[in-house]
C-alpha positions as CSV (number, residue, x, y, z in Angstrom):
1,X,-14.3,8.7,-18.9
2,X,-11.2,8.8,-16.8
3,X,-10.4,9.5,-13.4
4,X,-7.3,10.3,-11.7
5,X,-7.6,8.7,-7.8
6,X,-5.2,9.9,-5.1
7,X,-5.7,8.1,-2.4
8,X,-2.4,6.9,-0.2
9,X,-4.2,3.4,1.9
10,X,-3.5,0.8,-1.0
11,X,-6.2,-1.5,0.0
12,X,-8.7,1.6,-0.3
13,X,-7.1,2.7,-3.4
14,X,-7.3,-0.9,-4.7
15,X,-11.4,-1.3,-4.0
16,X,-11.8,2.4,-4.9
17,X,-10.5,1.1,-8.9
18,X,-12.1,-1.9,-8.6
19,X,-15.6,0.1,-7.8
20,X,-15.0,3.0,-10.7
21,X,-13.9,0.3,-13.1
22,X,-17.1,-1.9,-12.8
23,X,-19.1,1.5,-13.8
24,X,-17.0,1.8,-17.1
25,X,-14.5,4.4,-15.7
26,X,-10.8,4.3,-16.6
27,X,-8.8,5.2,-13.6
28,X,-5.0,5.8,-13.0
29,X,-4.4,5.6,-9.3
30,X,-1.7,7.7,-7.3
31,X,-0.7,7.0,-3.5
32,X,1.1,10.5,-2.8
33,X,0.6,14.3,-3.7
34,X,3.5,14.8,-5.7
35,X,2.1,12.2,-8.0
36,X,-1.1,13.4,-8.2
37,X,0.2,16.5,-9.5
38,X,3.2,15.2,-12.0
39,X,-0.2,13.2,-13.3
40,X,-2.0,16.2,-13.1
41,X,-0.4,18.0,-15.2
42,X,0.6,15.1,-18.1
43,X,-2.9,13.4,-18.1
44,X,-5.9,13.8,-19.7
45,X,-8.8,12.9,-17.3
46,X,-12.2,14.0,-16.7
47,X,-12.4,14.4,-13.1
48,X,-9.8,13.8,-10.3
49,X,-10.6,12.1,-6.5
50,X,-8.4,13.5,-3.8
51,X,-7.4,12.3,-0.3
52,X,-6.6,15.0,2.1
53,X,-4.1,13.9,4.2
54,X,-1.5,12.1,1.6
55,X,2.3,12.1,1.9
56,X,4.9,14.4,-0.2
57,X,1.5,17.0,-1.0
58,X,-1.7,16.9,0.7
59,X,-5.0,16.7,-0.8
60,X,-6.1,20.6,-0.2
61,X,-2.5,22.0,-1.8
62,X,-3.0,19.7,-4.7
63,X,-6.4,21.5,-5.3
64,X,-5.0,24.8,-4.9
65,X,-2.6,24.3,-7.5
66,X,-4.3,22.6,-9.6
67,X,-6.8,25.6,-9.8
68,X,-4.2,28.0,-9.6
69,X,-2.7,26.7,-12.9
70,X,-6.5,27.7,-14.3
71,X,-8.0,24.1,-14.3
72,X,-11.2,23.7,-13.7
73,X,-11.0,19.8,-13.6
74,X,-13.6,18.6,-11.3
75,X,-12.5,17.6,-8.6
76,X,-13.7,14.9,-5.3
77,X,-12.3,15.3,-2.0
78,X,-12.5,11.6,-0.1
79,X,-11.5,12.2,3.1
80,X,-11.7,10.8,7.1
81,X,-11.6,14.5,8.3
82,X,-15.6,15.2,8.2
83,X,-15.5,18.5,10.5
84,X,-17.6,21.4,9.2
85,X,-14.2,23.9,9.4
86,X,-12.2,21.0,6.4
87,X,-15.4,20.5,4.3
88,X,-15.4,24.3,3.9
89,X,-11.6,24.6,3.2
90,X,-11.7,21.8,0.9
91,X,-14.6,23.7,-0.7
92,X,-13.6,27.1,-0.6
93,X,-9.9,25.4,-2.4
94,X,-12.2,24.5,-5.3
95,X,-13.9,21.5,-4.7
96,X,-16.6,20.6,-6.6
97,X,-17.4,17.8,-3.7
98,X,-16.5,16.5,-0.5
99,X,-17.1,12.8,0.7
100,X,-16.4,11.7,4.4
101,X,-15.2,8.2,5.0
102,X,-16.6,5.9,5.4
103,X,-18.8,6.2,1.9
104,X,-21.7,4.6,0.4
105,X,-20.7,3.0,-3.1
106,X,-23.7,4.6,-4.6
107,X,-23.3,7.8,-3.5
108,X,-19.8,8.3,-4.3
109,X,-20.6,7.1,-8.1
110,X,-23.6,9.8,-7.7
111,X,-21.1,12.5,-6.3
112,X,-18.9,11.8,-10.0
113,X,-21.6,11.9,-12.0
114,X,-22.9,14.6,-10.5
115,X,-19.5,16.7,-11.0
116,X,-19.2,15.4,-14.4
117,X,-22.2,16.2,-15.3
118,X,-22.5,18.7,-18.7
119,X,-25.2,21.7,-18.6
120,X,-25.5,20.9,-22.1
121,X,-26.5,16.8,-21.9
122,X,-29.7,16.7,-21.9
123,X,-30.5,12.6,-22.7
124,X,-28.3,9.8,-21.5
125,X,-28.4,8.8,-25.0
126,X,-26.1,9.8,-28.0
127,X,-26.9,8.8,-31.7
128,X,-25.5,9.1,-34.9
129,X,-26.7,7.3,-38.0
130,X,-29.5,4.7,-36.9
131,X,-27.5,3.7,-33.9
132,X,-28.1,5.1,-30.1
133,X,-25.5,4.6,-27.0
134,X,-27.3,4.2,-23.9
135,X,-24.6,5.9,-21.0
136,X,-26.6,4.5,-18.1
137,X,-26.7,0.9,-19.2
138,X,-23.6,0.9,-22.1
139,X,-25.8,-0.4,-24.8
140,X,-25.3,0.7,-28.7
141,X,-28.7,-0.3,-30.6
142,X,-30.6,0.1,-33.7
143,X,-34.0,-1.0,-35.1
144,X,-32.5,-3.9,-35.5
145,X,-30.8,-5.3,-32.5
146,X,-29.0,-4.4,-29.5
147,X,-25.8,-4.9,-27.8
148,X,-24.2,-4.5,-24.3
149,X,-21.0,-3.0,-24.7
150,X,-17.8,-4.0,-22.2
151,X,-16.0,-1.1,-20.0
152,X,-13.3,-0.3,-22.8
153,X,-15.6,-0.8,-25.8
154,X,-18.5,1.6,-24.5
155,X,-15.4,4.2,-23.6
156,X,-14.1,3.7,-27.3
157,X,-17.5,4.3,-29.0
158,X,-18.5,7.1,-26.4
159,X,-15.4,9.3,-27.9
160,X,-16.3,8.3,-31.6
161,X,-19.9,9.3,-31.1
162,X,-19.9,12.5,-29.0
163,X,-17.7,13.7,-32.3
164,X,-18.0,11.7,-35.0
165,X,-16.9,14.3,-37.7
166,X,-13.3,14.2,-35.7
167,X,-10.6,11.8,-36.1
168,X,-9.1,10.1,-33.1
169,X,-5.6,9.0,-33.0
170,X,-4.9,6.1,-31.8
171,X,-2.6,8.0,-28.9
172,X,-6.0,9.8,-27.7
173,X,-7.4,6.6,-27.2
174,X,-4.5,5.2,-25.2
175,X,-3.8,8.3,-23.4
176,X,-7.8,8.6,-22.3
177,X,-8.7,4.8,-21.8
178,X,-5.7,2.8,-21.2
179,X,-3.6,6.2,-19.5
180,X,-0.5,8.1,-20.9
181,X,1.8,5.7,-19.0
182,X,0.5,2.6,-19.5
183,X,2.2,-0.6,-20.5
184,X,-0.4,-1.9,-23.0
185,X,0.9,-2.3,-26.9
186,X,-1.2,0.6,-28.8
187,X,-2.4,-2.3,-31.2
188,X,-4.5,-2.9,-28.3
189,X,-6.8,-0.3,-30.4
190,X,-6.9,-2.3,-33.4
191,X,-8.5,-5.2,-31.5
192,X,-11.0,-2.8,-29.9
193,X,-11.7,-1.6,-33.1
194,X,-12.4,-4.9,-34.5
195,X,-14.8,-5.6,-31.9
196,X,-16.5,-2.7,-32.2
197,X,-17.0,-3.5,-36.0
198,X,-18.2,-7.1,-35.3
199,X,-21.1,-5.9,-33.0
200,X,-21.7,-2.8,-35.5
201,X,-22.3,-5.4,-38.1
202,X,-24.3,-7.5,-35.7
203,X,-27.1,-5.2,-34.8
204,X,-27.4,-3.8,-38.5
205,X,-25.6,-0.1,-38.2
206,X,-25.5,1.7,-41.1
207,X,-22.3,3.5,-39.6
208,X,-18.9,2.2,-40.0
209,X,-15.6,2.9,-38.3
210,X,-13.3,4.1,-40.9
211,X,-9.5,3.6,-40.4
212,X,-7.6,6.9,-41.7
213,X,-3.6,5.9,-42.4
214,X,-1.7,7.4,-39.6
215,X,-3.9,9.4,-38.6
216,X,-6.5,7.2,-36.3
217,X,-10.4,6.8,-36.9
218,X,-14.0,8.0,-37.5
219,X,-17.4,7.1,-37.5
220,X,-18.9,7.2,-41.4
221,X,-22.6,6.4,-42.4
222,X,-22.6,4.1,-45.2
223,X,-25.0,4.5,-48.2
């Protein structure tokens, strides 16, 4: 899952990707408005944290915006201004939640799941063939074993599974794990990939991860 994070105090910023990246969330971070919005509209993310008072663009015009281009992005606001009149504008602009510094780890990694939440999950597991991907604990199992999946591999598998009759190129999986302007190499998805296959092999999974030429890959139950 990936987050976009406004936030314009570095050192925040910098223990705010720290926090989201040990829960297995990709995270681009911004430090002004203006960004937040150019990122806005080129990225792909799944949810979107917003300071209110940020240089260039506040927090609350980058919301409005945003939902005035027809997103409905969910969207955090993490903010020092904790009076009742701002939680209700920053509401009322389309918030899906509002967070006063100073924060509770926990409950700020509640608030995103809570906002990223589907109506139609039901389980924290997905399967597909004998295999199962636990979301709250990252671990892909079978029958026959079990494995604990690092931050970029769950991400990676997550994608395959939740649509495993779709191919995924590899610039969706740069774009959505690694972010649109990243500096990594894409054959950073290759070796991925191959670790993904290793542990597949390892726990006895009866799918594989099939490469399709220029085009990216799939999952495929073997017979």
């Amino acid at each position: 899952m990936r987050i976009l994070l406004a936030e314009d105090e570095k050192a925040l910023s910098k223990a705010l990707v720290k926090i989201f990246e040990k829960n297995n969330y990709s995270i681009d971070a911004v430090y002004d408005g203006e960004e937040a919005l150019d990122y806005l509209d080129g990225g792909n993310y799944d949810a979107a944290v917003l300071d209110i008072m940020m240089p260039k663009v506040d927090g609350i015009t980058v919301l409005k915006k945003l939902r005035e281009s027809g997103s409905n992005l969910p969207v955090l606001m993490l903010t020092a201004k904790s009076e009742i009149d701002d939680k209700v504008l920053g509401l009322d602009s389309g918030a899906n939640y509002y967070l006063t510094k100073p924060f509770d780890t926990k409950e700020l990694m509640a608030a995103v799941r809570a906002i990223t939440r589907s109506d139609n999950v039901v389980d924290t597991k997905i399967g597909y063939g004998n295999l199962s991907l636990d979301r709250n604990n990252y671990e892909l199992a079978t029958e026959s074993g079990r494995v604990t999946l690092a931050n970029k591999e769950f991400q990676m598998m997550e994608m395959l599974m939740s649509a495993p009759d779709n191919v995924i190129s590899v610039d969706t999986f740069m774009d959505h794990i690694w972010g649109y302007d990243t500096e990594t190499e894409s054959n950073v998805v290759w070796v991925y990939i191959s670790y993904l296959r290793k542990k597949l092999t390892a726990i006895g999974a009866n799918v594989k991860i099939k490469a399709l030429r220029n085009a990216g890959y799939k999952l495929e139950i073997e017979d």
